[in-house]
Each structure stands twice: as structure tokens, then as C-alpha cells.
C-alpha positions, 0 to 999 in steps of 0.5 A, spaced: 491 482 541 491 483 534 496 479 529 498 483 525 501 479 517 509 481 515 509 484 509 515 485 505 516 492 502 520 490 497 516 484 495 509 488 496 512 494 492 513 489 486 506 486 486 503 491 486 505 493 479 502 487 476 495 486 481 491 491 485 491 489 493 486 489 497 490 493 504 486 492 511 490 495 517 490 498 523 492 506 524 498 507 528 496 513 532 487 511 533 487 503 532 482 506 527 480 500 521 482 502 514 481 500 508 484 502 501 486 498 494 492 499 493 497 499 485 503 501 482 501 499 475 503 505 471 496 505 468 493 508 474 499 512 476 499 519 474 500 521 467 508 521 467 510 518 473 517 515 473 516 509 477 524 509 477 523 515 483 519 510 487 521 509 495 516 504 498 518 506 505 519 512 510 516 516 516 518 519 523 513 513 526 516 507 524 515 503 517 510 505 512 509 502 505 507 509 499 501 506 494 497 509 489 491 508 492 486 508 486 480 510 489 482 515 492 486 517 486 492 519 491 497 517 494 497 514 500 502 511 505 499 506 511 504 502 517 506 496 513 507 493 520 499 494 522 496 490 517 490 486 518 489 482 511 492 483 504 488 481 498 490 481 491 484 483 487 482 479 480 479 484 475 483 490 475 489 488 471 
């Protein structure tokens, strides 16, 4: 059985707009593996947006933490109980 880290959304919301986090975590419905590089700076933010509207949680499944995911450039939600390794990323401030 996996062991999965307790983030506090609260908490992860809000150092996420000062460092990119490295999410590992585990798709609710498959198990798939995921990774994505997660940030709330207003610099990789879309042009405009309010970070005052921000709601880090939601869904019909359970608790899930919305991130800009900066790769992708998008948003992004994943299951913020499933999460197999968090890593603040140096470099992207």
C-alpha cells in the first residue's frame, strides 16, 4: 500500500506563489502516475488574473487541489490526498 503525504491546501496554495512544486500523484479513477510543476506566481499566471478569485479545492470525488500547471500552461487540478512526492523546484522564481 502506498503512503501517500498530507498536504495542506491552505498552506501548499500559498507557497505556490512564491516557488514551482514538483506534484507526483496518483490519478484517483486509473492509479496512473502523474507528474506536472505546479505555481501560483502571478508571472506564469494568465494575463489578468485575479489571484483574489482563487478557490484551491473542489470536486464531486473528493479533495483536490487547482494549480497552474506551467508546462502545460493551464489549469490543472489533481487529488491533493493522492500525492506520492512534493518538491519545491530552485530556478524558477
Amino acid at each position: 500500500m502506498i503512503a501517500y503525504m498530507q498536504i495542506n491546501p491552505q498552506r501548499f496554495s500559498q507557497d505556490l506563489q512564491f516557488c514551482v512544486a514538483e506534484v507526483i500523484f496518483d490519478m484517483r479513477e486509473t492509479d496512473e502516475r502523474r507528474v506536472l510543476r505546479a505555481k501560483l506566481l502571478l508571472r506564469y499566471l494568465p494575463e489578468g488574473y485575479d489571484m483574489k478569485t482563487y478557490v484551491p479545492t473542489g470536486g464531486d470525488q473528493g479533495l483536490n487541489m487547482l494549480v497552474w500547471d506551467i508546462d502545460a500552461r493551464g489549469w490543472r487540478a489533481f487529488p491533493i490526498d493522492r500525492v506520492v512526492s512534493c518538491q519545491m523546484l530552485p530556478g524558477y522564481n
